[in-house]
C-alpha positions as CSV (number, residue, x, y, z in Angstrom):
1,X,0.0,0.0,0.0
2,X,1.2,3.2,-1.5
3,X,0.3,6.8,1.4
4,X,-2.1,7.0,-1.7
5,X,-3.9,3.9,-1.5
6,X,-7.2,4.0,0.3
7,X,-7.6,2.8,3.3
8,X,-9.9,-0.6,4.3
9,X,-12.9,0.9,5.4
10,X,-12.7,3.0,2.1
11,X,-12.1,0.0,-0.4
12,X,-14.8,-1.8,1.0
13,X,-17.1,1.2,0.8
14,X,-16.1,1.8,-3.2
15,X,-16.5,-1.9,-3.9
16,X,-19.8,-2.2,-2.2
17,X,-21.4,0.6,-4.1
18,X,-19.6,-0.9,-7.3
19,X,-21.3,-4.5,-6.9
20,X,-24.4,-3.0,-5.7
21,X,-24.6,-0.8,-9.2
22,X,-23.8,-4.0,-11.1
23,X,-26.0,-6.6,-9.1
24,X,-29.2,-5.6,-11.9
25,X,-27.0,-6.5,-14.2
26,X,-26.4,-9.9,-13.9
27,X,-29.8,-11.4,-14.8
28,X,-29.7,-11.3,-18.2
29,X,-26.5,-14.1,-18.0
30,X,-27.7,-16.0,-15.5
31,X,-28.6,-19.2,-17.5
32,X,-25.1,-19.2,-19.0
33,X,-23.1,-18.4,-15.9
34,X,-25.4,-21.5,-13.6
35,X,-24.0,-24.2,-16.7
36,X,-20.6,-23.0,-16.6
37,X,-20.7,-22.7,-12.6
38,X,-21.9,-26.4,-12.5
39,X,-19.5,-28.0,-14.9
40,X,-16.5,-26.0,-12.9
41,X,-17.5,-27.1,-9.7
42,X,-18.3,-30.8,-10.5
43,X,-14.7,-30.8,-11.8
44,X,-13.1,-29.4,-8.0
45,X,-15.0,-31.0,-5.7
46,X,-14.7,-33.7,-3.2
47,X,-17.1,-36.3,-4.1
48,X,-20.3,-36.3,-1.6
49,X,-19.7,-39.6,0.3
50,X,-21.1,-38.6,3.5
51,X,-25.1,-40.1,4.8
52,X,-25.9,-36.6,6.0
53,X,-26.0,-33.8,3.6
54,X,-22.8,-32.3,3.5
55,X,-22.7,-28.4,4.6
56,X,-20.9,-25.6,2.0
57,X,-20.0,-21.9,3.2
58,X,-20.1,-19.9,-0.3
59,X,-18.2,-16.3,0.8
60,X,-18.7,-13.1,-1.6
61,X,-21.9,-15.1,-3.1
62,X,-23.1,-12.2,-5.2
63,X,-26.1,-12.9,-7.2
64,X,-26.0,-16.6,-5.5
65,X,-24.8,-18.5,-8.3
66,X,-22.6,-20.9,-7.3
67,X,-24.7,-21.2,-3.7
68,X,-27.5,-22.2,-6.3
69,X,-25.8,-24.6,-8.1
70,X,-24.4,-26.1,-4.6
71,X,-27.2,-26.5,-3.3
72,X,-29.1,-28.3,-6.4
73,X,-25.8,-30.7,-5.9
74,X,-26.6,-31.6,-2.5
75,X,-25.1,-29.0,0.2
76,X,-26.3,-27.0,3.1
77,X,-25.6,-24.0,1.4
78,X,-25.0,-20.2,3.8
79,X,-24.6,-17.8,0.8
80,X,-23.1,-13.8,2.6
81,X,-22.4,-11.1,0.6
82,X,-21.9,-7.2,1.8
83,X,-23.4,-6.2,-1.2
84,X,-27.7,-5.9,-0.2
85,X,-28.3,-5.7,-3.8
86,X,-26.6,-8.4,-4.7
87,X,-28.2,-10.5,-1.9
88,X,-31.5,-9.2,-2.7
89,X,-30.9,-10.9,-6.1
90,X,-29.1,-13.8,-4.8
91,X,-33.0,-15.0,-2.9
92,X,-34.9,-13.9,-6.2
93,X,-32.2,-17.2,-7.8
94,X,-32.9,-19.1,-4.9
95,X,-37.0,-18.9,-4.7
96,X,-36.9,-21.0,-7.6
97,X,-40.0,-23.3,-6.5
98,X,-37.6,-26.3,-8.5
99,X,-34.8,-26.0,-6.3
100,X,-35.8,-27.8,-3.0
101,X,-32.8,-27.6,-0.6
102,X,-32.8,-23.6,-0.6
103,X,-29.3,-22.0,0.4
104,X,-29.4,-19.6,3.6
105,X,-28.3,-16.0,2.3
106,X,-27.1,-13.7,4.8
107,X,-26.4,-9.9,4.5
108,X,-22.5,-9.0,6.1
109,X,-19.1,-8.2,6.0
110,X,-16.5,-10.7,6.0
111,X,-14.0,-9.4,8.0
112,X,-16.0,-7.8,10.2
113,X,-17.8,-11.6,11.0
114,X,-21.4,-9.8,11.3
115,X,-24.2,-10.6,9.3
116,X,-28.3,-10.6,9.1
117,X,-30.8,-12.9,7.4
118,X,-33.5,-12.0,5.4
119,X,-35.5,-10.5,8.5
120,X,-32.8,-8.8,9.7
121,X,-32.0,-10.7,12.8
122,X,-28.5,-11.4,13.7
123,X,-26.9,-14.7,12.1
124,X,-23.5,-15.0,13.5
125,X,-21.4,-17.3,12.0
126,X,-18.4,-17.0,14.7
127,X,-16.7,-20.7,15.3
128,X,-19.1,-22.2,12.0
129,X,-16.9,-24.7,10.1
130,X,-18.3,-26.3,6.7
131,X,-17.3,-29.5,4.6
132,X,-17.0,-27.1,1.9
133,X,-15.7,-23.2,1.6
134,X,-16.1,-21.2,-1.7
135,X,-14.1,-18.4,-1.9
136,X,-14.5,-17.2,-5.5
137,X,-12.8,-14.0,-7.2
138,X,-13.2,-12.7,-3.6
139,X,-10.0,-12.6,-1.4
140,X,-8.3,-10.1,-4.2
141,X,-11.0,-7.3,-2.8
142,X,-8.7,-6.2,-0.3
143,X,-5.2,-4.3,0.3
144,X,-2.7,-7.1,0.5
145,X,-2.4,-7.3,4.8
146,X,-6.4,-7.3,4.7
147,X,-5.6,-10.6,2.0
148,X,-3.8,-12.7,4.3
149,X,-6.4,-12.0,6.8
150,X,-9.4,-12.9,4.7
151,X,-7.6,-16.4,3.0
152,X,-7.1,-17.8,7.2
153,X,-10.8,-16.9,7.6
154,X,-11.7,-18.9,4.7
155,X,-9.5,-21.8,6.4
156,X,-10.8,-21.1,9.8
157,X,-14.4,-21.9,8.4
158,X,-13.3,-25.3,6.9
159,X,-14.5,-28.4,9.0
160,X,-12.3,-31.3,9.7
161,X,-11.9,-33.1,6.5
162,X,-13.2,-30.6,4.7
163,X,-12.0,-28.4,1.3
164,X,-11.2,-24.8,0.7
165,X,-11.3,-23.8,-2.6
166,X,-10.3,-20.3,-3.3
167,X,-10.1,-18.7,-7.2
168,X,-8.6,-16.1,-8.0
169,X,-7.2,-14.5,-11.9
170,X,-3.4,-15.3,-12.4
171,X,-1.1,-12.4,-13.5
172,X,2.5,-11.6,-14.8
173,X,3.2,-9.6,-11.8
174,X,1.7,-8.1,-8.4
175,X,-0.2,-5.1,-8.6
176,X,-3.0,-3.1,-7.5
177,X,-5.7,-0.6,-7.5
178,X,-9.0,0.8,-8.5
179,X,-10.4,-0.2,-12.1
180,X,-13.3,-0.9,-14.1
181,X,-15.5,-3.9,-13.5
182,X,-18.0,-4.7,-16.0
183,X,-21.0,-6.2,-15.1
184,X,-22.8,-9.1,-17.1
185,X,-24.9,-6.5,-19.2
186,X,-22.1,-3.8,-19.8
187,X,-22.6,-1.8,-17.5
188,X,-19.6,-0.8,-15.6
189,X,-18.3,0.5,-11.9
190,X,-14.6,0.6,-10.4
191,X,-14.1,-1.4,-7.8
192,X,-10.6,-2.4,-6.0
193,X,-8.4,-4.9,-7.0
194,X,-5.6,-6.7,-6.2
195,X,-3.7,-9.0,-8.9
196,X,-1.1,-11.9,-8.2
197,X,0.8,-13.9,-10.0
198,X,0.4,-18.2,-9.7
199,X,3.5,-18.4,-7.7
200,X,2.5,-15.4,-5.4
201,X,-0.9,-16.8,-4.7
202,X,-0.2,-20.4,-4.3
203,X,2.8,-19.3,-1.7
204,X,-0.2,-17.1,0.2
205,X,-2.4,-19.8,0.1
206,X,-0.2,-22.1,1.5
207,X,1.8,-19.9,4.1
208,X,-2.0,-19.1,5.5
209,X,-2.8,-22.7,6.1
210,X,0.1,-23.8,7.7
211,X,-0.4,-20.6,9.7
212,X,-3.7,-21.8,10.7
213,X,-4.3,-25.6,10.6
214,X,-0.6,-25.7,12.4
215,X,1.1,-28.3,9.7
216,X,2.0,-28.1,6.2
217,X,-0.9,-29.5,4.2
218,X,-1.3,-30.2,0.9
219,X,-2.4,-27.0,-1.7
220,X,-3.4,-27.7,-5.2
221,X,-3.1,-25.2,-7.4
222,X,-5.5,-25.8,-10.8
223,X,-4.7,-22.9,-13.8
224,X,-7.6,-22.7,-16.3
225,X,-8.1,-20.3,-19.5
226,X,-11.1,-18.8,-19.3
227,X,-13.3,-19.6,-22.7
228,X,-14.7,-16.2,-22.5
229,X,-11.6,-13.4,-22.1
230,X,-8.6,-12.8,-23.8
231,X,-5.6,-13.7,-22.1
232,X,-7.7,-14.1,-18.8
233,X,-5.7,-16.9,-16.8
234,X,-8.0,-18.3,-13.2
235,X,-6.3,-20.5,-10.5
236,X,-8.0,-22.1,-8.7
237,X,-6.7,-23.5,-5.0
238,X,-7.7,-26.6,-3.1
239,X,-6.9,-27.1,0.3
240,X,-8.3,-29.9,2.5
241,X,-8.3,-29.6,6.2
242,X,-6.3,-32.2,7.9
243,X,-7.3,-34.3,10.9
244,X,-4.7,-33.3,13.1
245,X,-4.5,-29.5,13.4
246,X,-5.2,-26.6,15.2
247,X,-8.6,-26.0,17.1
């Protein structure tokens, strides 16, 4: 961070009001975008083996896509976003009357660890751990320090056993800032961003869990083209709690 780099509370305040402009935005996609979701996360994760249904924490949810397509797979699904717009359409997804196991979406910051359901009672979330935590083009919303903390809260929420996996865009080198974010109809807001390369991101990922769970565990790194931009390069980062670690 730069003396001329905003400050937290500032960055989430710009990115809220960007997400919030773009939520409308996203309906018009949202066929397309529940396909591609399913056939990416059918590809990442663990096999449901379990009697019980299995319980997924989907963090920065937005429109509720991928806590949609979660929850039509089988998972408990808590959907939080900071964005209420964004929330607001992520239950208009999930009132489908087809979809029976309806995800839980709840209206919070991350960081912060506060959060509200639908009528606007407290939901807290402190000490919740999930078989499954989606962290998806979300932990590069911060400054870099407010990073590391926001990948060991994604860990902290993973259950025994249980899978991180955390996406973000691949780059030639570490950089930052405000910039344009266009919606899925055009329209377009500036939000902030960070970018990292593979290297840089797999090393965070990593450092964080051995930080948290107490041991070295194992981190796979998967690096996919997106079909649908130029030169736009995802990885995406597994990371399975193990038995023996930390409380």
């Amino acid at each position: 961070m730069t003396a001329l780099s905003p400050d937290l509370q500032s960055i989430l305040d710009i990115n809220r009001a960007a997400y919030d402009m773009l939520a409308g935005t996203y309906k018009g996609t949202t066929e397309v975008r529940q396909q591609s979701a399913k056939k990416w996360l059918t590809q990442r994760l663990p096999e449901i083996t379990s009697a019980g249904r299995p319980t997924a924490l989907d963090v920065g949810c937005a429109d509720g896509t991928h806590s949609r397509v979660l929850a039509a797979l089988g998972y408990a699904v808590t959907g939080i976003d900071f964005s209420a717009q964004m929330i607001c359409a992520a239950r208009e997804l999930a009132a489908d009357p087809t979809l029976p196991n309806k995800p839980s979406l709840l209206l919070g910051e991350f960081l912060a660890g506060r959060y509200v359901d639908e009528d606007g009672a407290d939901a807290p979330l402190d000490g919740a751990r999930f078989d499954l935590v989606l962290a998806t083009a979300f932990v590069h919303l911060f400054p870099p320090e407010a990073d590391d903390d926001a990948v060991r809260k994604v860990l902290r929420h993973v259950a025994t056993g249980g899978t991180a996996l955390i996406s973000t865009t691949a780059a030639l080198s570490n950089r930052q800032g405000l910039e344009a974010k266009a919606g899925a109809g055009g329209q377009v807001a500036r939000r902030w961003r960070n970018h990292y390369t593979l290297e840089y991101f797999v090393w965070l990922v990593r450092e964080a869990a051995r930080d948290v769970y107490g041991v070295r565990v194992p981190v796979q790194p998967w690096v996919v083209v997106d079909p649908d931009a130029e030169g736009k390069v995802w990885v995406d980062v597994v990371v399975t709690r193990p038995a023996r670690s930390r409380p």
